[in-house]
N, CA and C atoms as an extended XYZ file, in Angstrom:
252
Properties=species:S:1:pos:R:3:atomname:S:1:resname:S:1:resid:I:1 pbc="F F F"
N       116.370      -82.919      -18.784 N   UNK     1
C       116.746      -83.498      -20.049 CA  UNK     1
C       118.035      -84.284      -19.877 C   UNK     1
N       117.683      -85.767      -20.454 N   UNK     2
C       119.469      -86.247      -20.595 CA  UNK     2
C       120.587      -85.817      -21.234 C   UNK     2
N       121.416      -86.148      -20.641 N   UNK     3
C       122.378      -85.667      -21.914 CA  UNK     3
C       123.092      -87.034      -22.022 C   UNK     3
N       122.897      -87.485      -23.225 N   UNK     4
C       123.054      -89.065      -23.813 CA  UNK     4
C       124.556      -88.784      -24.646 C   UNK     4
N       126.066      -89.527      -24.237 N   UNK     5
C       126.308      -89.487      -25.257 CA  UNK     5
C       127.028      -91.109      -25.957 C   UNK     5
N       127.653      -90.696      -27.015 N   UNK     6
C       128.036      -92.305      -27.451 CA  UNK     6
C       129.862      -91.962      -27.457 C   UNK     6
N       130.278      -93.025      -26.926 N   UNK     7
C       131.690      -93.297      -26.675 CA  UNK     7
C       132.253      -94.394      -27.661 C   UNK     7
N       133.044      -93.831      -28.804 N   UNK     8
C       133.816      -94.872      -29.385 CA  UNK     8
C       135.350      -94.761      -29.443 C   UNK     8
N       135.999      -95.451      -28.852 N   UNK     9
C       137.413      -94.825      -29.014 CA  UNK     9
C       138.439      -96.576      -29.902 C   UNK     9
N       138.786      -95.885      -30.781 N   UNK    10
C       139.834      -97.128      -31.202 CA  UNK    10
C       139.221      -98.216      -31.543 C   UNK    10
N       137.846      -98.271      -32.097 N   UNK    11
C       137.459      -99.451      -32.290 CA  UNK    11
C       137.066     -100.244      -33.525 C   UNK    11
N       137.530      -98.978      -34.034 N   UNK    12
C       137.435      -99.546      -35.640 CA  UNK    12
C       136.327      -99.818      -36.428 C   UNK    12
N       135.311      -99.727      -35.642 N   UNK    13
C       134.027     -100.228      -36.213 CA  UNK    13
C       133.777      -99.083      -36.864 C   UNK    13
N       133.890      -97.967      -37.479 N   UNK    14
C       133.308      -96.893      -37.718 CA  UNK    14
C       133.973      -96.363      -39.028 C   UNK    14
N       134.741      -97.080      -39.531 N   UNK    15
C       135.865      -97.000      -40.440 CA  UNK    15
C       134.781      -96.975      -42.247 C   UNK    15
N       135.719      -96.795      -42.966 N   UNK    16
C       134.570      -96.269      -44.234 CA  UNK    16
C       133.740      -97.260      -44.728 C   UNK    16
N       132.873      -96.552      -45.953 N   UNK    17
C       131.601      -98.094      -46.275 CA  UNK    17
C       130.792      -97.866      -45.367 C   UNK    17
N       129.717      -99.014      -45.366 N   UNK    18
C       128.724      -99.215      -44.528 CA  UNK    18
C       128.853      -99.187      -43.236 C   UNK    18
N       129.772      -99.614      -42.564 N   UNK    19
C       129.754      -99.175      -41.267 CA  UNK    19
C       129.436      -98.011      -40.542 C   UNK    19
N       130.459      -96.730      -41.366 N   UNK    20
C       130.104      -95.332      -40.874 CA  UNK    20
C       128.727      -95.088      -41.116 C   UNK    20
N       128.467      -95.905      -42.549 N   UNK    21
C       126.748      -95.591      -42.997 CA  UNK    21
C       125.534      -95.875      -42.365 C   UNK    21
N       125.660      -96.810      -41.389 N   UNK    22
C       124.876      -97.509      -40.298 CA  UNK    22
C       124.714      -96.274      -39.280 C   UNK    22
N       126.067      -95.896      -38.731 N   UNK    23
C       126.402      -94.824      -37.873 CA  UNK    23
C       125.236      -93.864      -38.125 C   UNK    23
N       125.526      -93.231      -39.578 N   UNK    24
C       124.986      -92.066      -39.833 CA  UNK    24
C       123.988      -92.378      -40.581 C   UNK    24
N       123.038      -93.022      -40.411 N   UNK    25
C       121.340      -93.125      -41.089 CA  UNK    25
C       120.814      -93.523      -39.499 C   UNK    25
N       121.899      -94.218      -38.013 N   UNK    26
C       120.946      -93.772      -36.742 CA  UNK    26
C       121.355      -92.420      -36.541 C   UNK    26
N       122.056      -91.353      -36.841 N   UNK    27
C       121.659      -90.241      -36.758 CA  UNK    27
C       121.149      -89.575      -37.221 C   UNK    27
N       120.819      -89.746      -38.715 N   UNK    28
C       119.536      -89.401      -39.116 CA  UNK    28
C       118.132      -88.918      -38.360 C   UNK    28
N       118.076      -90.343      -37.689 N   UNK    29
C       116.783      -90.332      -36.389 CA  UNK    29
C       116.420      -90.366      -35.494 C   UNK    29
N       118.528      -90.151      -34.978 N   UNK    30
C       118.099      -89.922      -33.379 CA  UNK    30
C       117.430      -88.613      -32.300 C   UNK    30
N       116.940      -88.929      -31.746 N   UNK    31
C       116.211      -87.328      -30.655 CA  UNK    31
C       116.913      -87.655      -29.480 C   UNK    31
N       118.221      -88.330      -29.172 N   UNK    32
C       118.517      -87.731      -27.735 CA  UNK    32
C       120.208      -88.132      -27.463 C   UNK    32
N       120.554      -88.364      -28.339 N   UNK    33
C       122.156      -88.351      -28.781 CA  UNK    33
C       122.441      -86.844      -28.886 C   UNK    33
N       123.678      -86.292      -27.416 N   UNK    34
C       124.081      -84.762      -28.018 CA  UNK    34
C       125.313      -84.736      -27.951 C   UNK    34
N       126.406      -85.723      -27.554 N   UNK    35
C       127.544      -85.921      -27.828 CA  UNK    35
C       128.431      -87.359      -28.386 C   UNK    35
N       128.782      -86.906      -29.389 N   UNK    36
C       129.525      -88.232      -30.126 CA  UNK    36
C       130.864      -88.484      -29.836 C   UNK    36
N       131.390      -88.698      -29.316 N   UNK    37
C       133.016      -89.022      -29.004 CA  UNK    37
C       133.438      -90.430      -29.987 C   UNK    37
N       134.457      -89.707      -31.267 N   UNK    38
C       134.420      -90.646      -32.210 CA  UNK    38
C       136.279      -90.887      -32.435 C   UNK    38
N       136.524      -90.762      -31.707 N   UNK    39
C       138.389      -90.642      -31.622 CA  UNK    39
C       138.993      -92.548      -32.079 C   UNK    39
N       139.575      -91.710      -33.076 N   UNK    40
C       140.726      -93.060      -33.423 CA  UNK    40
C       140.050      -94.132      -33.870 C   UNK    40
N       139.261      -94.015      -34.692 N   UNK    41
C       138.456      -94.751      -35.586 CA  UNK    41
C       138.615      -95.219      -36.320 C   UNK    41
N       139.170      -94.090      -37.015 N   UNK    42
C       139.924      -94.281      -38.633 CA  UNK    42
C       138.769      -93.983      -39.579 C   UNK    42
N       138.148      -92.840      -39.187 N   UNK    43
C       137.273      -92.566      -40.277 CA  UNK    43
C       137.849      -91.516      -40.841 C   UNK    43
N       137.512      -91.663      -41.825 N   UNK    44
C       138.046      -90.852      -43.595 CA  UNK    44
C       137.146      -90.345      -43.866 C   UNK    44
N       137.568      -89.838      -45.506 N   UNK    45
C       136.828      -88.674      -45.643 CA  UNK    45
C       135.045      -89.178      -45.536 C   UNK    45
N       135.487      -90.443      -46.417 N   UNK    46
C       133.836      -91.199      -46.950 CA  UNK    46
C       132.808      -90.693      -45.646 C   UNK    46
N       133.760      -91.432      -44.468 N   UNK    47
C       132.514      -91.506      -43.434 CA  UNK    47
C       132.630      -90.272      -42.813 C   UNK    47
N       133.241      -89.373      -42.896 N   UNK    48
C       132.766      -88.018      -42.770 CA  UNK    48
C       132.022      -87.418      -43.070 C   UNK    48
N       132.239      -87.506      -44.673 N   UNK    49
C       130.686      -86.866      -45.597 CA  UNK    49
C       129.355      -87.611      -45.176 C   UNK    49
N       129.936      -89.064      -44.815 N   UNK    50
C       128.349      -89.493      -44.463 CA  UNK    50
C       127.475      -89.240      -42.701 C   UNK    50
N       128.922      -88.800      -41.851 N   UNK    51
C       128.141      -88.291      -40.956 CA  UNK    51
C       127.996      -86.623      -40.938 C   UNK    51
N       128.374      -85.665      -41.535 N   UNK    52
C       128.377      -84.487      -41.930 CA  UNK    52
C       126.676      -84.715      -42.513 C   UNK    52
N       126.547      -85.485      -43.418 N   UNK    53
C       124.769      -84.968      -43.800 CA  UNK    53
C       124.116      -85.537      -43.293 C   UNK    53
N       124.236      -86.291      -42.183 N   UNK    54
C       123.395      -86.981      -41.458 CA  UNK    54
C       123.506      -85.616      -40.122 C   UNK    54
N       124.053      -85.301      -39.656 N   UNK    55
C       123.774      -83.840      -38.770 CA  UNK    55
C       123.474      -82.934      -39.627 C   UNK    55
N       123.726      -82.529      -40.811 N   UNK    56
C       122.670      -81.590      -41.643 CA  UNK    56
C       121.291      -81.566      -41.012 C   UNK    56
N       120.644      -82.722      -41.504 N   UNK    57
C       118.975      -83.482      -41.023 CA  UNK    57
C       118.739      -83.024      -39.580 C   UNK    57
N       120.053      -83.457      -38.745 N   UNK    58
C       119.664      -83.806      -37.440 CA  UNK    58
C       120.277      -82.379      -36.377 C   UNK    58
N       119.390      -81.709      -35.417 N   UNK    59
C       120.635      -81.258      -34.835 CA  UNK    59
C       120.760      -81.408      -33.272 C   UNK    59
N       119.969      -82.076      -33.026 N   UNK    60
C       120.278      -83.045      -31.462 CA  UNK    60
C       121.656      -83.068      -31.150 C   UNK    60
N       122.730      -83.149      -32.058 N   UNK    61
C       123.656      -83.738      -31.647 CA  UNK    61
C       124.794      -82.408      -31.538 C   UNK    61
N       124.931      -82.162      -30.064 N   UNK    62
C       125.903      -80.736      -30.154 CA  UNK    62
C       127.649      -80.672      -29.587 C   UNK    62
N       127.572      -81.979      -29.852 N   UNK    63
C       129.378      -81.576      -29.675 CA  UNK    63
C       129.855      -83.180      -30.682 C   UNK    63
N       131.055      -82.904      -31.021 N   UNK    64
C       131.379      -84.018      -31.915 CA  UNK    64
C       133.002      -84.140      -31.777 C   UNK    64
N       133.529      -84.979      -31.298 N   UNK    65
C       134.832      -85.013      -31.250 CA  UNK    65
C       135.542      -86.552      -32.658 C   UNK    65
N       136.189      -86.105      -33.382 N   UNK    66
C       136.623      -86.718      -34.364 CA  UNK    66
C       138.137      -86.683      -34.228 C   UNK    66
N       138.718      -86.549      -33.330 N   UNK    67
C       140.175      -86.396      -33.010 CA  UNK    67
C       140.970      -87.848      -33.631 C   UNK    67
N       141.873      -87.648      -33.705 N   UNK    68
C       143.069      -88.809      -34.097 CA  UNK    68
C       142.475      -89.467      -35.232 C   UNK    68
N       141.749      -89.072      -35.899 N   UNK    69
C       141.098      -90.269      -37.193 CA  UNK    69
C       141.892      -90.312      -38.616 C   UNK    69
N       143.365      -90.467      -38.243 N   UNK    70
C       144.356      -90.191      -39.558 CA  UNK    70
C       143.698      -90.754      -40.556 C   UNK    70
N       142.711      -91.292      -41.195 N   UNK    71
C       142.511      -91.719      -42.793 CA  UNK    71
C       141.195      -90.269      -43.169 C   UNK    71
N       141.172      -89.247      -42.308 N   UNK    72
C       140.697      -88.045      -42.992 CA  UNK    72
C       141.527      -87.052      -43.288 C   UNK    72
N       141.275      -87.160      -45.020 N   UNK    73
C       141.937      -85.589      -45.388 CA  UNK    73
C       140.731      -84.186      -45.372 C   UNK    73
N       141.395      -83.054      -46.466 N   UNK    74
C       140.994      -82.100      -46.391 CA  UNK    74
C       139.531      -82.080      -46.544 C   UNK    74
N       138.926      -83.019      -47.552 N   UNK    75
C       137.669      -83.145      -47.906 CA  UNK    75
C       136.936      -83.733      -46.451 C   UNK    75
N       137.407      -84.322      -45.681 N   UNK    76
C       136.331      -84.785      -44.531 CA  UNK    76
C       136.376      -83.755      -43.722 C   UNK    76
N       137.620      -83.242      -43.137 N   UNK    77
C       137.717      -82.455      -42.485 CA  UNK    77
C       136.618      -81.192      -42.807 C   UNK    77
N       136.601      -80.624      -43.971 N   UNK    78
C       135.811      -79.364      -44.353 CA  UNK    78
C       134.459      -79.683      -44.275 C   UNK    78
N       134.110      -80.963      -44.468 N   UNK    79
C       132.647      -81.502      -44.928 CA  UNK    79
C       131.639      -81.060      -43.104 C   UNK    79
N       132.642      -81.681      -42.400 N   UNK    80
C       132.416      -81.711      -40.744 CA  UNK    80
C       132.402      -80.441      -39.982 C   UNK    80
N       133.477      -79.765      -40.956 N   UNK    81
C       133.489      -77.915      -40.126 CA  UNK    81
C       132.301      -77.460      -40.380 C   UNK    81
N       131.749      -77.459      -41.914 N   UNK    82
C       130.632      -77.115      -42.999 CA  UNK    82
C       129.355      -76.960      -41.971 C   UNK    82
N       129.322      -78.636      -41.499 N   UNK    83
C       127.938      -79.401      -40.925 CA  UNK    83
C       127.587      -78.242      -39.853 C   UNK    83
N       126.435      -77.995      -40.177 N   UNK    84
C       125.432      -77.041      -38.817 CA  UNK    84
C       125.953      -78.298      -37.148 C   UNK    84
C-alpha cells in the first residue's frame, strides 16, 4: 500500500473561503491521501471546520499536521481535535 501524502507549507493557497473548500470536498473523495502536512497556511477557523467534516466522511487520511496556522482560534482548533 502507498502511503501518499500532500505537502503544503507557506503557501497560502489554503487560506479561508473556497480555497480551503476545494481542499476539503477532494477529501471528501479521496482513497489514498494518509498524510496532510498543512503548516503555515493561514488557515482559520472557517477552513478548519471545513476540513474537520470533510475527515468526518473520510478516514483514509491518518495524520494531519496544522502547525503554525495563526488565523485559527479556539473554534478551529476544537473542530480538528473533535474530527475522527
Amino acid at each position: 500500500m502507498w502511503h501518499v501524502r500532500l505537502l503544503s507549507r507557506s503557501s497560502f493557497v489554503l487560506d479561508e473561503g473556497c480555497r480551503c473548500a476545494g481542499l476539503a470536498s477532494a477529501l471528501r473523495v479521496n482513497a489514498v491521501l494518509k498524510t496532510l502536512y498543512l503548516t503555515a497556511n493561514e488557515i482559520g477557523d472557517e477552513g478548519a471546520v471545513a476540513i474537520a467534516d470533510a475527515l468526518r466522511v473520510n478516514e483514509v487520511p491518518t495524520k494531519l499536521n496544522l502547525c503554525f496556522n495563526d488565523g485559527q482560534g479556539d473554534e478551529g482548533k476544537r473542530v480538528i481535535r473533535d474530527a475522527p
